[in-house]
N, CA, C and O atoms as a DFTB+ gen file, in Angstrom:
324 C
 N C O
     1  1      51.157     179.343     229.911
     2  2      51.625     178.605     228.747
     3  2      51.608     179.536     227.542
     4  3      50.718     179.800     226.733
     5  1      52.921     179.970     227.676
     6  2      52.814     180.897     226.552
     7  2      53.445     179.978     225.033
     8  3      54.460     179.340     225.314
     9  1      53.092     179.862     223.839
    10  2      53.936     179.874     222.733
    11  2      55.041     180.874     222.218
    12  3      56.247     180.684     222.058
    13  1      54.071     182.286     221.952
    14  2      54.927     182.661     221.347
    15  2      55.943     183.447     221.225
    16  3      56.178     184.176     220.261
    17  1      56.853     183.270     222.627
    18  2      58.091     183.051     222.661
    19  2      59.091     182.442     221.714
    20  3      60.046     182.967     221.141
    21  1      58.591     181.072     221.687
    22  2      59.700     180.220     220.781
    23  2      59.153     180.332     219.365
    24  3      59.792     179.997     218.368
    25  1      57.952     180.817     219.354
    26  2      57.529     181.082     217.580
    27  2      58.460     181.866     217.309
    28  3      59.297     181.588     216.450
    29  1      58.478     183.445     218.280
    30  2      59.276     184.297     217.841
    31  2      60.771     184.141     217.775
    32  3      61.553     184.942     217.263
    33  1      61.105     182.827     218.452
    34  2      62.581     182.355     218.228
    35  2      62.932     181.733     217.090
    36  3      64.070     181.556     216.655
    37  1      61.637     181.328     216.513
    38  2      62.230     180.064     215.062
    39  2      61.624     181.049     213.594
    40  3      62.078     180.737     212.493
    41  1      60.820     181.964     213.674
    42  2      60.784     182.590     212.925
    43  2      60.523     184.405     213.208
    44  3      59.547     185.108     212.945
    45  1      61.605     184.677     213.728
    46  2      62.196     186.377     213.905
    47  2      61.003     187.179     213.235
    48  3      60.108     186.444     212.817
    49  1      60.885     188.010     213.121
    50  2      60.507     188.681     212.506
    51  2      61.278     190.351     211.602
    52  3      60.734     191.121     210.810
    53  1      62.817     190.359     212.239
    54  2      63.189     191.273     211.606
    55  2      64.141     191.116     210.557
    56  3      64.471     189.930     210.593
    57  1      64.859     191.798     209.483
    58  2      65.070     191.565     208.783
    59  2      66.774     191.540     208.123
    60  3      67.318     192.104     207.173
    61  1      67.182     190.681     209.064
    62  2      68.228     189.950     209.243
    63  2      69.030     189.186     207.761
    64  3      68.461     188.903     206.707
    65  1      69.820     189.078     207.943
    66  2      70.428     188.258     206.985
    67  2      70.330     187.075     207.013
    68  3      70.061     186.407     206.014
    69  1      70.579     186.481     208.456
    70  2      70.223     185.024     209.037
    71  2      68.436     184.551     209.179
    72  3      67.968     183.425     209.010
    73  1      67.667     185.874     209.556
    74  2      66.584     185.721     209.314
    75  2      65.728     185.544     207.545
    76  3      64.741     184.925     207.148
    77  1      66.598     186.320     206.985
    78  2      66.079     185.642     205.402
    79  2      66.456     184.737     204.784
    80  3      65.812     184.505     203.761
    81  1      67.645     183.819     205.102
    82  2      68.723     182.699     204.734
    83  2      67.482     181.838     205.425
    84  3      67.119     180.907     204.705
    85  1      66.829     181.950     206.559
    86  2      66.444     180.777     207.484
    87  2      64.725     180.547     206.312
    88  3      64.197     179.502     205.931
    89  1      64.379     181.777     206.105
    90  2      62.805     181.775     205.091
    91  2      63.296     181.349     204.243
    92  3      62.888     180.189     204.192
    93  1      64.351     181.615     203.012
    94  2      64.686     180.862     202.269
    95  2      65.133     179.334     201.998
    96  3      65.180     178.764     200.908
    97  1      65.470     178.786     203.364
    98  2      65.223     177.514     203.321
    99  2      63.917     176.872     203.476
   100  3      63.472     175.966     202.771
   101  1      63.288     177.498     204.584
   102  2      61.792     176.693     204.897
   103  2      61.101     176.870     203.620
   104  3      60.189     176.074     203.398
   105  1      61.490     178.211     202.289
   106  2      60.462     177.974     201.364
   107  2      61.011     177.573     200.548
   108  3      60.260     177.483     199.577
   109  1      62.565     177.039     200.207
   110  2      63.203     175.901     199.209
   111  2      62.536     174.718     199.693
   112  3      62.007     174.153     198.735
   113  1      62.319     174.051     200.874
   114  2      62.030     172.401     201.402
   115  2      60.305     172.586     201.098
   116  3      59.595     171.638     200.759
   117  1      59.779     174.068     201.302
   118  2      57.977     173.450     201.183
   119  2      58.130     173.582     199.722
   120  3      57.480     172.626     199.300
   121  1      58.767     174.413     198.375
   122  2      58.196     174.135     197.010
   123  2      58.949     172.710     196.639
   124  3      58.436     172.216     195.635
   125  1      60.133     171.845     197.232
   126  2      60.000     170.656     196.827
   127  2      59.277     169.736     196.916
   128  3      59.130     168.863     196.061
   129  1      58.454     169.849     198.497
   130  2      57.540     169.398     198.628
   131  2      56.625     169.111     197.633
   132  3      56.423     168.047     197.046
   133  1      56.055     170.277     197.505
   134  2      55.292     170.729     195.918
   135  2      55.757     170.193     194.779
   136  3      55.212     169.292     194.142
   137  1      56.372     170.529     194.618
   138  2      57.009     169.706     193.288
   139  2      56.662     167.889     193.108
   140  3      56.213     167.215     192.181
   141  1      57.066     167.615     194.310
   142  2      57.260     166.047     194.533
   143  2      55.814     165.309     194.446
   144  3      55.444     164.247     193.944
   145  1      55.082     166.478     195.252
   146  2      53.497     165.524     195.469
   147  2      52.939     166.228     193.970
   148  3      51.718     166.076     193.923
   149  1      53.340     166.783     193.022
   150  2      52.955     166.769     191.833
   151  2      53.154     166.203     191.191
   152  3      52.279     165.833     190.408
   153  1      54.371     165.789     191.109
   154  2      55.233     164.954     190.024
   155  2      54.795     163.626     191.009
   156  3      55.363     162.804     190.291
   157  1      54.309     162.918     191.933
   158  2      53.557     161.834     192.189
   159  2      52.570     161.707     191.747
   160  3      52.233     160.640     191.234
   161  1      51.701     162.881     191.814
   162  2      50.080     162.626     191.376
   163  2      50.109     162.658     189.699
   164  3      49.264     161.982     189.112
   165  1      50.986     163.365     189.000
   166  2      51.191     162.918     187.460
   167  2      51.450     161.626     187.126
   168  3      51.024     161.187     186.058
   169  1      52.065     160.966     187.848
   170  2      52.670     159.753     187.722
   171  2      51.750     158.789     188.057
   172  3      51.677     157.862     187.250
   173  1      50.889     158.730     189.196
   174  2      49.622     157.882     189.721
   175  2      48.700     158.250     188.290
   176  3      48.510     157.289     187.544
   177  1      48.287     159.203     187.991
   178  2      47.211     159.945     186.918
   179  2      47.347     159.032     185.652
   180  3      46.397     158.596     185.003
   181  1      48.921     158.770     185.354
   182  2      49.171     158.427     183.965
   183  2      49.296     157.061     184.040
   184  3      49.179     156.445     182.981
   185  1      49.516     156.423     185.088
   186  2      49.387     155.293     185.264
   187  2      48.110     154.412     185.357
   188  3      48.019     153.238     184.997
   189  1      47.114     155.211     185.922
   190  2      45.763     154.857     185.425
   191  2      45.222     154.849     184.287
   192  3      44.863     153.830     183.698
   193  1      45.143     155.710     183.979
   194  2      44.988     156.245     182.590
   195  2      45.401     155.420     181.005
   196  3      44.723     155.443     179.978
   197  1      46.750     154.709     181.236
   198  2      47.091     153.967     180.922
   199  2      46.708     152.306     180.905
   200  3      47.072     151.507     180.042
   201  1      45.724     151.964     182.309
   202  2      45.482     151.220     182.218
   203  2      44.043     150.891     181.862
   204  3      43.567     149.783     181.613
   205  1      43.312     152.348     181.893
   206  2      41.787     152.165     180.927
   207  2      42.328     151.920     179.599
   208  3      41.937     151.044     178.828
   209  1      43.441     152.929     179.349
   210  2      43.352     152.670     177.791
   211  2      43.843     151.217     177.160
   212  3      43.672     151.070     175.950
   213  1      44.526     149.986     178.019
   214  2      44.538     148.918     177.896
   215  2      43.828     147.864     177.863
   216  3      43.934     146.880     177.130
   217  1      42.500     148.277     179.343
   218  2      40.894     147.874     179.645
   219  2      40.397     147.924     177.962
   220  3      40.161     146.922     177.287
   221  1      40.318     149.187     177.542
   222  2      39.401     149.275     176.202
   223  2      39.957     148.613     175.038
   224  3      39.332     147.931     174.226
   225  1      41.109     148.863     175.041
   226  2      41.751     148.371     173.697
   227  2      41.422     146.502     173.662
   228  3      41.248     145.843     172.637
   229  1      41.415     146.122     174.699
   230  2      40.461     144.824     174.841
   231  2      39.684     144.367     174.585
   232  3      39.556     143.245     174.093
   233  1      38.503     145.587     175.019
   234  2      37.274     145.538     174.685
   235  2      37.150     145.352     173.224
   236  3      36.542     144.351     172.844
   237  1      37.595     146.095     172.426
   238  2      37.571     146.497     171.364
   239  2      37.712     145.447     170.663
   240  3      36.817     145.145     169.873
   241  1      38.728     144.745     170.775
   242  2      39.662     143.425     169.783
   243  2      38.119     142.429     170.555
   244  3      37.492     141.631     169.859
   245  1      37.880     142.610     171.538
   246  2      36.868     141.171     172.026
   247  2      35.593     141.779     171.105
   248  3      35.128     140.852     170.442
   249  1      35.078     142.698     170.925
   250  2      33.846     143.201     170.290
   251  2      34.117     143.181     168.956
   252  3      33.142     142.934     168.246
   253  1      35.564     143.443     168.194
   254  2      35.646     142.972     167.230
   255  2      35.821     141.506     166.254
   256  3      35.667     141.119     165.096
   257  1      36.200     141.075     167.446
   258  2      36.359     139.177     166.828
   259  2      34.482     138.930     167.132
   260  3      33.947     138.949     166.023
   261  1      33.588     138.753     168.073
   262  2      32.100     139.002     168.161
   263  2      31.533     139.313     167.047
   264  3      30.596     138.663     166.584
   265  1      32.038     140.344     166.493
   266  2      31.197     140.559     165.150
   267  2      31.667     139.711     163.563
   268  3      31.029     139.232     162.626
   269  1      33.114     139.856     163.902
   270  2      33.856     138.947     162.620
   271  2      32.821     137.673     162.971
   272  3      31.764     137.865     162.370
   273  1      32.802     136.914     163.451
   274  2      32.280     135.380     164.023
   275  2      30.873     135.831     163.982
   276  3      30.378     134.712     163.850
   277  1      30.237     136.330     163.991
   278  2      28.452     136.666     163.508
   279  2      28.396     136.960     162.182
   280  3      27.380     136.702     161.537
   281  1      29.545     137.568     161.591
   282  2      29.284     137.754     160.479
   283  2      29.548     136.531     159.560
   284  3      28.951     136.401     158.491
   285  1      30.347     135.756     159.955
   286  2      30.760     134.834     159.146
   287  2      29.662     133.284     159.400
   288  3      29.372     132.469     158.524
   289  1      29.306     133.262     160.605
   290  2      28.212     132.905     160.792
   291  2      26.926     132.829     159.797
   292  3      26.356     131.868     159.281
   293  1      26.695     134.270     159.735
   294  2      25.420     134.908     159.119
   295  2      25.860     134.105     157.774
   296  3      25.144     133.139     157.512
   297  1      27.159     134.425     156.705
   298  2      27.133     134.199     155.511
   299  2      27.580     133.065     155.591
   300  3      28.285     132.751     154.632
   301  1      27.426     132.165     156.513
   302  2      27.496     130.429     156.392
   303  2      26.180     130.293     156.561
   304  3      25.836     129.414     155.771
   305  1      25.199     130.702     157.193
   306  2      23.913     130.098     157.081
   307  2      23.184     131.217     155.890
   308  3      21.958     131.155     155.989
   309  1      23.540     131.994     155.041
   310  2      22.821     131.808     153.828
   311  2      23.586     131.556     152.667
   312  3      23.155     131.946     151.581
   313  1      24.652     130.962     152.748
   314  2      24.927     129.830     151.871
   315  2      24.592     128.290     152.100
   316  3      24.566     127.449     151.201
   317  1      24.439     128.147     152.920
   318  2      23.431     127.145     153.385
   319  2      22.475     126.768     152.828
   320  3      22.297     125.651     152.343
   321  1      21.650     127.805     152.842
   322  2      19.894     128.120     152.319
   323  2      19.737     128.065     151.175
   324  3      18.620     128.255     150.695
């Protein structure tokens, strides 16, 4: 059981015209590759990211009405007094 026979059939090793046309495709299809699972993981990244900063901005408006309403609280019970 040999392989590399047909290795040496799908990628030559000498330096051919047809043999560099054939590398130049296999390494046009792997940097789109690249490209693609980057420009996915930017896109997953910012999409999270986006949604802490929506999580907080929540927080924020809820921690800020909390304090408006204690405060107004506070200066209803010492006008009260």
């Amino acid at each position: 059981m040999s392989n590399k026979t047909s290795f040496n059939d799908f990628f030559p090793t000498d330096n051919s015209s047809r043999t560099n046309l054939k590398y130049d495709l296999v390494a046009s299809k792997f940097m789109t590759g690249v490209e693609n699972h980057q420009r996915n993981q930017y896109n997953n990244s910012a999409s999270v990211g986006g949604v802490f900063i929506l999580i907080s901005a929540f927080f924020q408006i809820f921690f800020g009405l909390i304090l408006i309403i204690f405060g107004l609280l506070r200066n209803l019970y010492k006008s009260l007094r």
